[in-house]
PyMOL Python script that loads the backbone (N, CA, C, O; Angstrom):
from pymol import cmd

cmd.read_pdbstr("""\
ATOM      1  N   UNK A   1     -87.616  55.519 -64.552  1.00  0.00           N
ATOM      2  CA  UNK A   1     -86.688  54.952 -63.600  1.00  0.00           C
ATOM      3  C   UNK A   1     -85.324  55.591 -63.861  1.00  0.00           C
ATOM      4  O   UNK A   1     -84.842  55.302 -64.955  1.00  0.00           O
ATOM      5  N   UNK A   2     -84.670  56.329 -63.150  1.00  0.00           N
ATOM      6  CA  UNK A   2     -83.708  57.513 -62.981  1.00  0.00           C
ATOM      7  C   UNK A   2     -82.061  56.243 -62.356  1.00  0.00           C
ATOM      8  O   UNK A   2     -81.795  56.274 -61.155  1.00  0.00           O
ATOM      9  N   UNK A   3     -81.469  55.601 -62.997  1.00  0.00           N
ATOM     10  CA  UNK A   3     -80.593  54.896 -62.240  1.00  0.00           C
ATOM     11  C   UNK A   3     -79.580  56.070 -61.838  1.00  0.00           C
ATOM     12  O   UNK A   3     -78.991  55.558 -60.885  1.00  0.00           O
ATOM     13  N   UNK A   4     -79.159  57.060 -61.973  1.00  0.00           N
ATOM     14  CA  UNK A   4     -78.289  57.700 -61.513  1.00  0.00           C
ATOM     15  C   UNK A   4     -78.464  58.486 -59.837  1.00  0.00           C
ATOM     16  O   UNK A   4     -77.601  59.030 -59.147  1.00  0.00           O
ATOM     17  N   UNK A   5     -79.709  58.304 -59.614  1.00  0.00           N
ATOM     18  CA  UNK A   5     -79.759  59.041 -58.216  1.00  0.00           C
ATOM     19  C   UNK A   5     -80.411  57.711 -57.142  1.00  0.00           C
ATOM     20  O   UNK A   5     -80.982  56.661 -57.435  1.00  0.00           O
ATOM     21  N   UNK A   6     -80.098  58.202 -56.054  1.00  0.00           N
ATOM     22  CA  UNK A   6     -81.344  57.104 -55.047  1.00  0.00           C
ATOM     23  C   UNK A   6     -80.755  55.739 -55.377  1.00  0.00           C
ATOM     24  O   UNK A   6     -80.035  55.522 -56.351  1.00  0.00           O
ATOM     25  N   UNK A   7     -81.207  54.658 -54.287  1.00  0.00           N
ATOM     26  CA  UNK A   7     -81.387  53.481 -54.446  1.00  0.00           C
ATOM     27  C   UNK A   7     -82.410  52.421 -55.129  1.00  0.00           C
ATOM     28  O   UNK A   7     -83.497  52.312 -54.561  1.00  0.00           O
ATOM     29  N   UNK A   8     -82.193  51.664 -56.231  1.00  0.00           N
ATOM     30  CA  UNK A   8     -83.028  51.074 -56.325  1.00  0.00           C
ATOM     31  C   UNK A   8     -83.050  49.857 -56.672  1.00  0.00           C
ATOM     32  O   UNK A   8     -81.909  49.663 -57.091  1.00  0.00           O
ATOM     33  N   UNK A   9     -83.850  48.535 -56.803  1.00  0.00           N
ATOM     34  CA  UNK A   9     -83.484  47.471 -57.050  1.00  0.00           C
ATOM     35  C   UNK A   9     -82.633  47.172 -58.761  1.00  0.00           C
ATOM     36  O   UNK A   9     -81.820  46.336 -59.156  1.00  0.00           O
ATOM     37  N   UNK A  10     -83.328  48.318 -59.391  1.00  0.00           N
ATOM     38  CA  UNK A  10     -82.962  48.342 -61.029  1.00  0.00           C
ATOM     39  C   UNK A  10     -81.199  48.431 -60.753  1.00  0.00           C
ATOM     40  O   UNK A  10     -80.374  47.714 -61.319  1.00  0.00           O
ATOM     41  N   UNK A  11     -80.962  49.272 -59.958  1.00  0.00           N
ATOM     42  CA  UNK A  11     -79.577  49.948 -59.848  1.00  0.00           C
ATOM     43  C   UNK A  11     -78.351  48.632 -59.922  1.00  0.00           C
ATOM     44  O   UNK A  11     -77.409  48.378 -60.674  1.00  0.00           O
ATOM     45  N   UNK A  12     -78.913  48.039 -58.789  1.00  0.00           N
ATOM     46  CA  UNK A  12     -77.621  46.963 -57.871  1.00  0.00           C
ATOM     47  C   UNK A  12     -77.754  45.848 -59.305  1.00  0.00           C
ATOM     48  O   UNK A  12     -76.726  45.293 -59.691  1.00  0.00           O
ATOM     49  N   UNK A  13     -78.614  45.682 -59.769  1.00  0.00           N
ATOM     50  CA  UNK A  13     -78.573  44.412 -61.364  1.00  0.00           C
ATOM     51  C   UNK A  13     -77.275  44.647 -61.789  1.00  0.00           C
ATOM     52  O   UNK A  13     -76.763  45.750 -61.982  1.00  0.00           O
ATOM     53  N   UNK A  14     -76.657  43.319 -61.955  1.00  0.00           N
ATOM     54  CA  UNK A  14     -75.246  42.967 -62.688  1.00  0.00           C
ATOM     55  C   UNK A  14     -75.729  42.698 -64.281  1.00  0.00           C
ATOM     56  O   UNK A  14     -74.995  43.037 -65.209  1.00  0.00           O
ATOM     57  N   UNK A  15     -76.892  42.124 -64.480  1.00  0.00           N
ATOM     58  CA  UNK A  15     -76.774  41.325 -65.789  1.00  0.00           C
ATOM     59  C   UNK A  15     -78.373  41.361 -65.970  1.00  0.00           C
ATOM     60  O   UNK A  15     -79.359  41.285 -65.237  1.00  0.00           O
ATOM     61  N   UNK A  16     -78.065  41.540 -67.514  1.00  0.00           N
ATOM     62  CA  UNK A  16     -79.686  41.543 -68.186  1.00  0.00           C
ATOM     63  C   UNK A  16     -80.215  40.829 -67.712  1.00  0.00           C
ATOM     64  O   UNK A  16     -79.680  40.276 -66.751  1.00  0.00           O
ATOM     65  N   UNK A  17     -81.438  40.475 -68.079  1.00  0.00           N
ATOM     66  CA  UNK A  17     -82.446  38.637 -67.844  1.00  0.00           C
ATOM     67  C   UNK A  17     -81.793  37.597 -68.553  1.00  0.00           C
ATOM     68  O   UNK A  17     -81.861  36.424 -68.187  1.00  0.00           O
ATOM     69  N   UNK A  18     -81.210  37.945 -69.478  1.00  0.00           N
ATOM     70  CA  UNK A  18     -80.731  37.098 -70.388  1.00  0.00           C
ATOM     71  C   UNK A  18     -79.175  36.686 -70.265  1.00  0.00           C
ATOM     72  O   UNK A  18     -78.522  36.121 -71.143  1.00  0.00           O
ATOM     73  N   UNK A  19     -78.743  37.066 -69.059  1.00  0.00           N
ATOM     74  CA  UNK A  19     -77.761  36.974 -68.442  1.00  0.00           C
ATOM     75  C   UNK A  19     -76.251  37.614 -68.756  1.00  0.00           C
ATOM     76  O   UNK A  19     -75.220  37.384 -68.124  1.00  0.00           O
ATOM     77  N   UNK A  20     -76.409  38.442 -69.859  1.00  0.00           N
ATOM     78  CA  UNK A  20     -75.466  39.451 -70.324  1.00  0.00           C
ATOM     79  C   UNK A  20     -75.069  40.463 -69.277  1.00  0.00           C
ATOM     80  O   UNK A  20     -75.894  41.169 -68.698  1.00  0.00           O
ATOM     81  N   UNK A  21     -73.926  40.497 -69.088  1.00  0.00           N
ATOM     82  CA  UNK A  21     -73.158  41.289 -67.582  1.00  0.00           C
ATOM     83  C   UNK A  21     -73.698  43.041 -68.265  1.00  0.00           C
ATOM     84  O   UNK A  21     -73.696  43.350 -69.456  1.00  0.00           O
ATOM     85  N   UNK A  22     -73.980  43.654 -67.471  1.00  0.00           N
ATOM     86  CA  UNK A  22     -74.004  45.453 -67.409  1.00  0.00           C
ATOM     87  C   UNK A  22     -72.521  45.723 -67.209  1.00  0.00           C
ATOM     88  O   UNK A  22     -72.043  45.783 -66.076  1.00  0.00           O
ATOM     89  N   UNK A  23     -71.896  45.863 -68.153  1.00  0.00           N
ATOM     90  CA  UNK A  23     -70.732  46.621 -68.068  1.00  0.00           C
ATOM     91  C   UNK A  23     -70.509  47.649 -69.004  1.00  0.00           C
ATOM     92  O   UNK A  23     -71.290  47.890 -69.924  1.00  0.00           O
ATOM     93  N   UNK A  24     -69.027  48.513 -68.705  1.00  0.00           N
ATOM     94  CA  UNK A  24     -69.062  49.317 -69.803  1.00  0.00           C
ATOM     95  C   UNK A  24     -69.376  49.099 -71.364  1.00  0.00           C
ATOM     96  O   UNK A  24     -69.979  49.885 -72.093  1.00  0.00           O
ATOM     97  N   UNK A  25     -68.814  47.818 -71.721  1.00  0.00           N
ATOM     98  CA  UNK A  25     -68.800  47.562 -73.072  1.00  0.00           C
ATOM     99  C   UNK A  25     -70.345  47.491 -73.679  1.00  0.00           C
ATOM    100  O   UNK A  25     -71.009  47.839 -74.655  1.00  0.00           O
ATOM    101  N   UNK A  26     -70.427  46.922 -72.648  1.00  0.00           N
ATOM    102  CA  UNK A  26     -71.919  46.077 -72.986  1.00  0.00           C
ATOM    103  C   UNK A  26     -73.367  46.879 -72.739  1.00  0.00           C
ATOM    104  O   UNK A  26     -74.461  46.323 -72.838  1.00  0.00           O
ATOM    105  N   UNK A  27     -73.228  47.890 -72.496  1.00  0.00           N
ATOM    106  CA  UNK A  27     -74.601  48.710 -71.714  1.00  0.00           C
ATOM    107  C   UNK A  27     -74.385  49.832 -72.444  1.00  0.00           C
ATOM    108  O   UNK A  27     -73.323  50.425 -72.636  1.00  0.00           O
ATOM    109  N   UNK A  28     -75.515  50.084 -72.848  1.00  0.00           N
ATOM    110  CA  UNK A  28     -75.763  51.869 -73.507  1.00  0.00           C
ATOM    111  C   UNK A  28     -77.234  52.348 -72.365  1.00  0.00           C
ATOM    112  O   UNK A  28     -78.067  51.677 -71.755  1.00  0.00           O
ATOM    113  N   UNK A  29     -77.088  53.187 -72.443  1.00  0.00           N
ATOM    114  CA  UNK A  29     -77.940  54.507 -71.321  1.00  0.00           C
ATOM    115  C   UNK A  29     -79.205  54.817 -72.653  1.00  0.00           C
ATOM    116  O   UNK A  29     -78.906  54.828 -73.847  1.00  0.00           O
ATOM    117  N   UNK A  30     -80.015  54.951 -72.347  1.00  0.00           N
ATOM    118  CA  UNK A  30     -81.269  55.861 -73.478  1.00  0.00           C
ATOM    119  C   UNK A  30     -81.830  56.448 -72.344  1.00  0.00           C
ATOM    120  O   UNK A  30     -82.294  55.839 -71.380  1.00  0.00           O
ATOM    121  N   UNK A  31     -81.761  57.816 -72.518  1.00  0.00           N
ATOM    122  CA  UNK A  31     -83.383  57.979 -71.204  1.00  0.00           C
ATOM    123  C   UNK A  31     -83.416  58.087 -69.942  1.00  0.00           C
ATOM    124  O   UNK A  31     -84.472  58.410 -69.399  1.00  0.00           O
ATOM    125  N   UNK A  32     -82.251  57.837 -69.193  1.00  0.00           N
ATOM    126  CA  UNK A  32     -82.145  57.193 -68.038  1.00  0.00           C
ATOM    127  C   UNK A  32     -82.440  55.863 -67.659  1.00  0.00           C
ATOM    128  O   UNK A  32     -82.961  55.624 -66.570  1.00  0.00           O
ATOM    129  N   UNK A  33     -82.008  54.556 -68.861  1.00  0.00           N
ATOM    130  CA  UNK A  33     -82.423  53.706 -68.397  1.00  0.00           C
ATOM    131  C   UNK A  33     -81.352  52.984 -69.221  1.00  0.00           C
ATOM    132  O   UNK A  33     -80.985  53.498 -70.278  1.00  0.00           O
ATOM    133  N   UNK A  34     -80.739  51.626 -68.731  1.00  0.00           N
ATOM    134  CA  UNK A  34     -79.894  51.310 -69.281  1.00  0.00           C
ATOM    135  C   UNK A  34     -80.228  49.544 -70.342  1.00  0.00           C
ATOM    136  O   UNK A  34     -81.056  48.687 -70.035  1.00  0.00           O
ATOM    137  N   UNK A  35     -79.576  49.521 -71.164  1.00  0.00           N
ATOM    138  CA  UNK A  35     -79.916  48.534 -72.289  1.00  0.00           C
ATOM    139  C   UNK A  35     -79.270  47.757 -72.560  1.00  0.00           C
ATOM    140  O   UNK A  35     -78.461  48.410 -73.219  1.00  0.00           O
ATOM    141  N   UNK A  36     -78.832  46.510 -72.600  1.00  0.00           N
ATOM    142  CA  UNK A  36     -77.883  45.459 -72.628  1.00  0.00           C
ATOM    143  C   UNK A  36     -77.585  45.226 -74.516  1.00  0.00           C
ATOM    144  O   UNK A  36     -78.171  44.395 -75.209  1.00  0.00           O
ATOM    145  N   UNK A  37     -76.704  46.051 -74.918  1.00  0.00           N
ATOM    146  CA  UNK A  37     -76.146  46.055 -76.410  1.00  0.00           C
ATOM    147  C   UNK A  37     -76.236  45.094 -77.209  1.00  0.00           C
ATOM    148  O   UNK A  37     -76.560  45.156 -78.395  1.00  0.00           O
ATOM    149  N   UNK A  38     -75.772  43.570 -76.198  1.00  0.00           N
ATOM    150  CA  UNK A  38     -76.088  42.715 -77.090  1.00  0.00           C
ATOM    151  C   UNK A  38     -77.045  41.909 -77.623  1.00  0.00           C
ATOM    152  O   UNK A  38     -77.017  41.340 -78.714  1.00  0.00           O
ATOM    153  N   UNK A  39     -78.211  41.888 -76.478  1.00  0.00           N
ATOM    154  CA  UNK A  39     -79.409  41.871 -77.044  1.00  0.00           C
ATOM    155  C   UNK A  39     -80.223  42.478 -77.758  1.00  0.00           C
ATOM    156  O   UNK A  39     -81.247  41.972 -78.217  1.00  0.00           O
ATOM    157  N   UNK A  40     -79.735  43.993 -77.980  1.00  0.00           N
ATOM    158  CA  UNK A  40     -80.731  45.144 -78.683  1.00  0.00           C
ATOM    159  C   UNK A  40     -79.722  44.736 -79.799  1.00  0.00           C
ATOM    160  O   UNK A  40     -80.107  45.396 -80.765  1.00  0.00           O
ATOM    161  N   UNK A  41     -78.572  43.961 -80.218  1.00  0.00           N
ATOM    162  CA  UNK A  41     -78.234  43.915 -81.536  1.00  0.00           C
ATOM    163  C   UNK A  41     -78.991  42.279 -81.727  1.00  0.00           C
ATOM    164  O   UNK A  41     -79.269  42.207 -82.924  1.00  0.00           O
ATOM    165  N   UNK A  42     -79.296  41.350 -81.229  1.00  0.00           N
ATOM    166  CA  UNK A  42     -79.664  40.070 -81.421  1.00  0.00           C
ATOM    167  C   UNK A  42     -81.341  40.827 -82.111  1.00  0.00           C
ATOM    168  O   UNK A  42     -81.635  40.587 -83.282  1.00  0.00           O
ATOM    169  N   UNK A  43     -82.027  41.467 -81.468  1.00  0.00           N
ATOM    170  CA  UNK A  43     -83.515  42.302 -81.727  1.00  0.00           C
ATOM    171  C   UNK A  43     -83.350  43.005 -82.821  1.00  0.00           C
ATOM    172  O   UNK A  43     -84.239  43.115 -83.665  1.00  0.00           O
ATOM    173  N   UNK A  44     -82.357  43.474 -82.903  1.00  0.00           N
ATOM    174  CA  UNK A  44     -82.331  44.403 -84.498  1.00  0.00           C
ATOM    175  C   UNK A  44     -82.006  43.690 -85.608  1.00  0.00           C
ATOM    176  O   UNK A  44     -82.451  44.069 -86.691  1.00  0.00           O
ATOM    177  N   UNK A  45     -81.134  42.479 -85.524  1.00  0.00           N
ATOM    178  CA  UNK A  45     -80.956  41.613 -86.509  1.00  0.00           C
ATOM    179  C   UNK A  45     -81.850  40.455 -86.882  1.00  0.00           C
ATOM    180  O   UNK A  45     -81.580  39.834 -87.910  1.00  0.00           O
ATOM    181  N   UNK A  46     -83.010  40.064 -86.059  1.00  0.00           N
ATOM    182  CA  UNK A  46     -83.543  39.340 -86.361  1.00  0.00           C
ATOM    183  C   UNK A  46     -84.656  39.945 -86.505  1.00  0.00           C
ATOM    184  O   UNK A  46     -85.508  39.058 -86.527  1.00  0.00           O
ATOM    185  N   UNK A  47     -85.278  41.217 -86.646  1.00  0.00           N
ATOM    186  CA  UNK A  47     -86.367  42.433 -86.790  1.00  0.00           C
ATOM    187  C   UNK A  47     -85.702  42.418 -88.444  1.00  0.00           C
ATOM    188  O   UNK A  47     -86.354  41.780 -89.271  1.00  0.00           O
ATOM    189  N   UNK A  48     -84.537  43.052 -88.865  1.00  0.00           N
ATOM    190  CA  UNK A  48     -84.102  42.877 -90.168  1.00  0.00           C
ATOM    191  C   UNK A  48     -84.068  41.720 -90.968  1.00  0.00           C
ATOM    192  O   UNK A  48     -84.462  41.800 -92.131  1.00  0.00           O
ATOM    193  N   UNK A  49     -83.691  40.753 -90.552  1.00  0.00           N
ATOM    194  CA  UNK A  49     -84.519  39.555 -91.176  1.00  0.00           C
ATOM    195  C   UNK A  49     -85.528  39.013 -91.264  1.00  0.00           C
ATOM    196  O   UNK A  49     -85.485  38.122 -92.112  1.00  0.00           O
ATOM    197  N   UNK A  50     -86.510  39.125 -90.754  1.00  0.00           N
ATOM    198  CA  UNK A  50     -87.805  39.109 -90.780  1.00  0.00           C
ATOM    199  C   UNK A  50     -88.300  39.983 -92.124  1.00  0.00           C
ATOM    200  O   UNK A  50     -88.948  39.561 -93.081  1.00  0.00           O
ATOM    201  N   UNK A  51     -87.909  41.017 -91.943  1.00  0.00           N
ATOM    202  CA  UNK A  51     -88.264  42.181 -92.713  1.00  0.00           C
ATOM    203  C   UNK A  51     -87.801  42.004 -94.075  1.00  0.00           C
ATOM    204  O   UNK A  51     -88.469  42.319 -95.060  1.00  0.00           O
ATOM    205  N   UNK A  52     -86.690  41.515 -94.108  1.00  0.00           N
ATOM    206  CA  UNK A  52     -86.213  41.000 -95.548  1.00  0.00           C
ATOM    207  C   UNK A  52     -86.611  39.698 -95.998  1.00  0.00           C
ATOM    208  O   UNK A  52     -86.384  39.367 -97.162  1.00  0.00           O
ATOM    209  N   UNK A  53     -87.185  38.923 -95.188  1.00  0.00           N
ATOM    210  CA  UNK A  53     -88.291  37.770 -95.745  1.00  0.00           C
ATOM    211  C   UNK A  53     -89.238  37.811 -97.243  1.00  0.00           C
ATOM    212  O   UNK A  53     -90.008  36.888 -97.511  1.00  0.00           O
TER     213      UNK A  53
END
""", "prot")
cmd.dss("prot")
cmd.show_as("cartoon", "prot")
cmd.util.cbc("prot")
cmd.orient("prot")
């Protein structure tokens, strides 16, 4: 899914599922696909605690 060209429903999304806004601060790009920061840090910190269990 290419958000930089064409229309698509992915495109017009304001906010993760989890209701975190897509903005500059908050959104990193991988791939052509964009990732809501603060959930991929909520996933990495509780993946690291687990792990340090």
């Amino acid at each position: 899914m290419n958000l930089k060209r064409g229309r698509n429903r992915w495109r017009e999304k304001t906010h993760c599922p989890q209701g975190h806004a897509y903005d500059a601060e908050n959104t990193r790009f991988y791939r052509g696909r964009r990732y809501c920061r603060t959930c991929q840090n909520t996933k990495h910190l509780k993946k690291k605690e687990h792990s340090n269990a």
